[in-house]
Backbone as CSV, one residue per row, in Angstrom:
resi,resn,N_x,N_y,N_z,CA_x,CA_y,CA_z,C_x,C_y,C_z
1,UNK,-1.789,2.145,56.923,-1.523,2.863,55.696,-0.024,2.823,55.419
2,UNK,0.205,2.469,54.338,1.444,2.641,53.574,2.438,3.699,52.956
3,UNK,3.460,4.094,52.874,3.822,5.137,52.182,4.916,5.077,51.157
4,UNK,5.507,5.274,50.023,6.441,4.846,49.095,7.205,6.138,49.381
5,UNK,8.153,5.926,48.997,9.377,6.770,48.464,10.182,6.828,47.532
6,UNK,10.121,7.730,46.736,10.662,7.876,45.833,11.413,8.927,45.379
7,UNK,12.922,8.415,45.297,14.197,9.617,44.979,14.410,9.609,43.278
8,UNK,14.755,10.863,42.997,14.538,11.450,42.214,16.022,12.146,41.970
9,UNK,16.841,11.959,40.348,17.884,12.613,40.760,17.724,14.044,40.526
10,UNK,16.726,14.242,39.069,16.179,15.767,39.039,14.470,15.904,39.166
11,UNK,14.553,16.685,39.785,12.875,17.052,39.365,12.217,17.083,38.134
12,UNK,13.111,17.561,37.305,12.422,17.611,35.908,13.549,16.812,34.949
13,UNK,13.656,16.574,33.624,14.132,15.999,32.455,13.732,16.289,31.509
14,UNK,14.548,16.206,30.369,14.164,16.608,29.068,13.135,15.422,28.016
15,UNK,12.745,15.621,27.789,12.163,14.844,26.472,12.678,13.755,25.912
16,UNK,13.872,13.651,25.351,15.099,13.155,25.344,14.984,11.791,26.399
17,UNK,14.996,12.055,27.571,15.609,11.486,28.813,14.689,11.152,29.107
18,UNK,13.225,11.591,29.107,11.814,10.810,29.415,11.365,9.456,28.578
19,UNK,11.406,10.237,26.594,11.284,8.835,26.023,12.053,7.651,26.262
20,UNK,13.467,7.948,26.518,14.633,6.970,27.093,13.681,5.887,28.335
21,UNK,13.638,6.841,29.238,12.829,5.895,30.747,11.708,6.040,29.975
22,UNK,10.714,5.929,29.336,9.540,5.256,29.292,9.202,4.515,28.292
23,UNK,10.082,4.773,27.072,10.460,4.036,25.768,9.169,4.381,25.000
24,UNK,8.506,5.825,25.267,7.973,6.448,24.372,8.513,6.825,22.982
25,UNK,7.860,7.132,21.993,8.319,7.952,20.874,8.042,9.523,20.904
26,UNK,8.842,10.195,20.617,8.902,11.595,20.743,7.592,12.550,20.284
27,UNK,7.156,12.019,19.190,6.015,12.162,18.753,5.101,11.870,19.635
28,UNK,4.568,10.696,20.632,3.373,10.720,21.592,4.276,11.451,22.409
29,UNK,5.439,11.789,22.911,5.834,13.186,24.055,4.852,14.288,23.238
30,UNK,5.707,14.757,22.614,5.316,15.594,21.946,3.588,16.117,21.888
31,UNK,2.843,15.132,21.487,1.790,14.904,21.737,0.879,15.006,23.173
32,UNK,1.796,14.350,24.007,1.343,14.609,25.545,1.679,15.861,25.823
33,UNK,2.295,16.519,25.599,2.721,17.577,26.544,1.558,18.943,25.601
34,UNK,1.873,19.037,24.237,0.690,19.556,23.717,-0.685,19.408,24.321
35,UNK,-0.829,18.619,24.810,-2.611,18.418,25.194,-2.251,18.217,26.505
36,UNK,-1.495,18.668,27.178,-1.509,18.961,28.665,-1.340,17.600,29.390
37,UNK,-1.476,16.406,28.870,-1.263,15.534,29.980,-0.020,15.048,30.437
38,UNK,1.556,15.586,29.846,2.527,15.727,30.535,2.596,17.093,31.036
39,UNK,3.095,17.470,32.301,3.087,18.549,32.911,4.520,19.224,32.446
40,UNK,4.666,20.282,32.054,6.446,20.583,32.122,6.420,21.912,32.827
41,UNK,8.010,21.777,33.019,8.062,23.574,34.321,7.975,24.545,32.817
42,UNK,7.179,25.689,33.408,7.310,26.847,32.228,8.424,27.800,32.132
43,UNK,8.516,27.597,30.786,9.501,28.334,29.903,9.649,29.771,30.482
44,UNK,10.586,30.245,30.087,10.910,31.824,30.158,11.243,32.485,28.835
45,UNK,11.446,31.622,27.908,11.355,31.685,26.503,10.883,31.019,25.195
46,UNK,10.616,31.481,24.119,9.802,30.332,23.470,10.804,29.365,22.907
47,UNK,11.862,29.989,22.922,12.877,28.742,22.661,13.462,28.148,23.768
48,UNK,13.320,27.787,25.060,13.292,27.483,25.989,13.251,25.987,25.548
49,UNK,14.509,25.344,26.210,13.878,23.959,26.511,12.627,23.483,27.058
50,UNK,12.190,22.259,26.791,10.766,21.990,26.863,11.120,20.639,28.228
51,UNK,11.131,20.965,29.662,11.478,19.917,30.394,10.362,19.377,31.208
52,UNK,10.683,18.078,31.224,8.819,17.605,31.614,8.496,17.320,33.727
53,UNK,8.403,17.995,34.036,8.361,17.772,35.179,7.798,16.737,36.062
54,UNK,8.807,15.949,36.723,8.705,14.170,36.993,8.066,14.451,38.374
55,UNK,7.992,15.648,39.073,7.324,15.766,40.476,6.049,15.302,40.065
56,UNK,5.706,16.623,39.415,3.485,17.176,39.101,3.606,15.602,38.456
57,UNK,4.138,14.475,37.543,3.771,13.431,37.499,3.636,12.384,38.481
58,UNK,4.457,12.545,39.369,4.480,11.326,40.377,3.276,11.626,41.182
59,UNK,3.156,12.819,41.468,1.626,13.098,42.501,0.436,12.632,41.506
60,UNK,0.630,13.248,40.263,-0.670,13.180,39.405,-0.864,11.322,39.767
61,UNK,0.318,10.407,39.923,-0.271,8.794,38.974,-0.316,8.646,40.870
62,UNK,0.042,9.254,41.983,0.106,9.009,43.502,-1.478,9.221,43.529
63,UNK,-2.050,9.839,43.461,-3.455,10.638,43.521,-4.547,9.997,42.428
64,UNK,-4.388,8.842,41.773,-4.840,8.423,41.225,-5.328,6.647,42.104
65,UNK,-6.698,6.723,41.895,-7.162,4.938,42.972,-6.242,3.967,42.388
66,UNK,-6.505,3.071,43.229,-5.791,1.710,43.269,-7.056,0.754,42.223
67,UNK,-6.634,0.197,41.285,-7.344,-0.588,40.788,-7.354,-2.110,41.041
């Protein structure tokens, strides 16, 4: 069995900084994170930045079979 590693400079990132690394449009962010399939850390306010948490993703696509 194998194991990867992967460093991380923050745990989480903004929206901003996600479409950048994935060359999404803000609108499907936007979209993902509305319907739950980007994970983000929760707010403490409703104007709270909206930051998408790159951990709960790396396990979510780790925990997913090998095709």
């Amino acid at each position: 069995m194998s194991s990867i590693a992967i460093q991380l400079a923050s745990p989480y990132c903004t929206k901003k900084k996600y479409a950048e690394a994935t060359g999404q449009s803000m609108g499907a962010i936007n979209q993902a994170v509305a319907s739950g399939k980007l994970p983000i850390m929760p707010k403490d306010s409703e104007k709270g930045a909206v930051l998408i948490n790159l951990v709960a993703l790396f396990k979510k696509a780790d925990a997913q079979k090998y095709v």
